[in-house]
N, C-alpha and C positions, 0 to 999 in steps of 0.2 A: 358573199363569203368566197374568198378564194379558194384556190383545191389544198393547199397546206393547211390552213384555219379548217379545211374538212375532215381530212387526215385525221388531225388533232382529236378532232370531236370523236370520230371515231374509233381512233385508240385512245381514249378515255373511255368508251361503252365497253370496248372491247377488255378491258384490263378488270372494270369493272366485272364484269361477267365472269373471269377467269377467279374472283374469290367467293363466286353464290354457293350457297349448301347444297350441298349433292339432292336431285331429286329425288323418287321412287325408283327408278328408271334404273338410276347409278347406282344409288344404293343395291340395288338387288344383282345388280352385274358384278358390283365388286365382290358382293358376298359369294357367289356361285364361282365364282374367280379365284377365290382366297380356298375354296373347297377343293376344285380340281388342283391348284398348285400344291394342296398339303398330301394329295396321293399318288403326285408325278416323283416319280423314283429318283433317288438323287443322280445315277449315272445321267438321266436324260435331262436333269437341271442343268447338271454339269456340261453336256452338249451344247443347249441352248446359250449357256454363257457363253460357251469357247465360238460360236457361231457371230456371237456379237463382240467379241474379242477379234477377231478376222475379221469385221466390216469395219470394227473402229480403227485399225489395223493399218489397212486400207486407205479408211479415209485422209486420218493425220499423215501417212507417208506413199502411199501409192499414187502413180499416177493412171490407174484405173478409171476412176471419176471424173478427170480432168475435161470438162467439155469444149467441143471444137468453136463454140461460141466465142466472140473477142470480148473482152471486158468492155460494157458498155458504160466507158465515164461522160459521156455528151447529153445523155439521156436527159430530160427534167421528172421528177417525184411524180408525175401525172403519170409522164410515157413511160414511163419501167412498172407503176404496177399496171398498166395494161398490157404488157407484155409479158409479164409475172404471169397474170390471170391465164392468156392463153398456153404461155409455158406448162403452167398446171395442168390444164383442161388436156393438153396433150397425155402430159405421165399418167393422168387420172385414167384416161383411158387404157393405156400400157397395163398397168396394174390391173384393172377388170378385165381385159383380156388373160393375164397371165392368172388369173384368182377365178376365173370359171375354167378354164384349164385345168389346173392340181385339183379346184371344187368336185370336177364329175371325174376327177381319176380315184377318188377315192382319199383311203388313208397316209399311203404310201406319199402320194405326189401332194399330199400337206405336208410333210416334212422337205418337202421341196421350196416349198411356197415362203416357211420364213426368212431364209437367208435370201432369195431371189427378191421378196416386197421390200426389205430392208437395204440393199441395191438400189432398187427402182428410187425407194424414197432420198438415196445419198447422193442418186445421180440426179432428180429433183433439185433440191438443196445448191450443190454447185453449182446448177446453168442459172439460180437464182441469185447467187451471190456476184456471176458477171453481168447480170440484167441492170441491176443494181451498184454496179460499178466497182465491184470490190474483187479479188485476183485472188482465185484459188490457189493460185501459186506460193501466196503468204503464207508461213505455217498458223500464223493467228487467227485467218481467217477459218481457217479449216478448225479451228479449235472453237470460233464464232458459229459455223456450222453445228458443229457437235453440239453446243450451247443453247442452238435453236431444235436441234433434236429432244434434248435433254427436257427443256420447257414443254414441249408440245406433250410428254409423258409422264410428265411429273406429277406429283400430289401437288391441290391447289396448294399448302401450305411452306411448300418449298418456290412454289413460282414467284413470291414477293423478291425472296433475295435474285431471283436471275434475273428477273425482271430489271433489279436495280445495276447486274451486271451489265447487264445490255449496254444499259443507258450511259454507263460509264465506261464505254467498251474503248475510248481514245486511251484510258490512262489501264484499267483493266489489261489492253493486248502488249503491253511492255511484259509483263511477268513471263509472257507465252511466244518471247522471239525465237526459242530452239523447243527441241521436243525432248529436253530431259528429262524432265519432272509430270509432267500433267498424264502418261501415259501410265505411269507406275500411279497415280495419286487417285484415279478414277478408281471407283469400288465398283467393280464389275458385277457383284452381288446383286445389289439395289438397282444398277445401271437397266441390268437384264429385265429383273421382277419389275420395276415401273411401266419398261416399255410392255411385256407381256400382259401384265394386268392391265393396261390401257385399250390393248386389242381383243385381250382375250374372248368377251361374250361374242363381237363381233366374227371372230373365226371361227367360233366352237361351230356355230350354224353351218360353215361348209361340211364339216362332218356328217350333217343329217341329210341319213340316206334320200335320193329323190331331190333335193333341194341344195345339193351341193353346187353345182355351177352356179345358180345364180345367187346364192347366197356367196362365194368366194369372189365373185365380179361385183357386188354391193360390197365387202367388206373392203378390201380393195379401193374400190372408186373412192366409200367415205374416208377411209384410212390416210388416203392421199388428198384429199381434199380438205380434211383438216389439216395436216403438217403445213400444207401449202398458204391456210390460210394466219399459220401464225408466224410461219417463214416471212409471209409479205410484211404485217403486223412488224415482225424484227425488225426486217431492214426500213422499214419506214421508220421506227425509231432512230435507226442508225443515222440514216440520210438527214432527218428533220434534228440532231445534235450534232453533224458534221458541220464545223466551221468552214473546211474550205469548198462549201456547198451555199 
């Protein structure tokens, strides 16, 4: 078996897996999730959106993110995700260091933590999108970024349709050659609550007194360590549907 025919196989498990019925696990994480967001006062909703409004912000038009990496087009599908892999394993740490920091500072330096992990994970994303040959420089790409954010927080039941975005992502990034449209078009609502409720149990635990640092360095590590692993997951669709590959 070649390592493409491996790939393959693998995102076929992988996709699979992304439609199973929520465990016990999840279920009782979303529930406790749906609890605390029904007593967060709306001014601090209202925060938390405007926070992810400023990274997305950011991402589609600043050159903040932009990493000093070159776009790596020489690469073959084998050597980009091992270099993927270690790229991660770098931010994964970045994040546990910056997530037992705000952890043992308390409550104060968790309101620090969400807009600083959502950084960490944008500036992820980008050095993977040139690992993988593809030029942050493009505004479509950066909205393919956003794409692969969106997926990794989504409800399974929405991940069919992105999924089929992805795959069609040659004819797909025509609609997205300027930044008219797509910036006004995202509902920042859902945008926000998906990714919240996706982290949520896992940060709540930096809150508990004593156990804040290294619960905020575990949430963190896994927080990034999943994005990263469906980042790669993406671009390997992408790479394994590109003709001039």
């Amino acid at each position: 078996m070649d390592y493409e025919e491996k790939v393959r196989q693998e995102l076929e498990n992988w996709e699979n897996s992304l439609y199973k019925t929520p465990g016990l696990f999840e279920k009782a994480s979303k529930k406790l999730g749906d609890k605390i967001n029904a007593i967060i006062p709306a001014k601090v909703q209202n925060t938390i959106t405007g926070t992810v409004k400023v990274i997305v912000r950011t991402t589609l038009f600043g050159a903040e993110y932009t990493p000093k990496r070159i776009v790596e087009r020489s690469l073959t599908l084998e050597q980009a995700d091992e270099q993927a892999r270690q790229v991660i394993s770098l931010y994964q740490k970045i994040a546990a260091a910056e997530g037992a920091g705000t952890g043992a500072g308390g409550i104060l330096f968790n309101a620090v933590d969400f807009p600083a992990l959502i950084a960490i994970k944008m500036k992820l994303l980008f050095e993977l999108a040139h690992v993988y040959g593809y030029s942050s420089n493009v505004f479509s790409e950066r909205i393919f970024i956003l794409s692969l954010f969106q997926l990794t927080y989504s409800e399974n039941k929405k991940r069919s349709t992105m999924l089929k975005r992805l795959r069609d992502w040659n004819n797909e990034k025509l609609q997205w050659s300027s930044d008219a449209e797509y910036y006004k078009e995202l509902n920042w609502e859902i945008f926000q609550k998906e990714y919240r409720d996706a982290i949520d149990f896992r940060k709540m635990l930096q809150l508990v007194p004593g156990i804040g640092a290294v619960a905020g360095a575990w949430a963190n590590y896994s927080i990034v360590e999943e994005l990263g692993r469906f980042a790669i997951n993406g671009y390997r669709i992408r790479r394994l549907g590109d003709n001039l590959r």
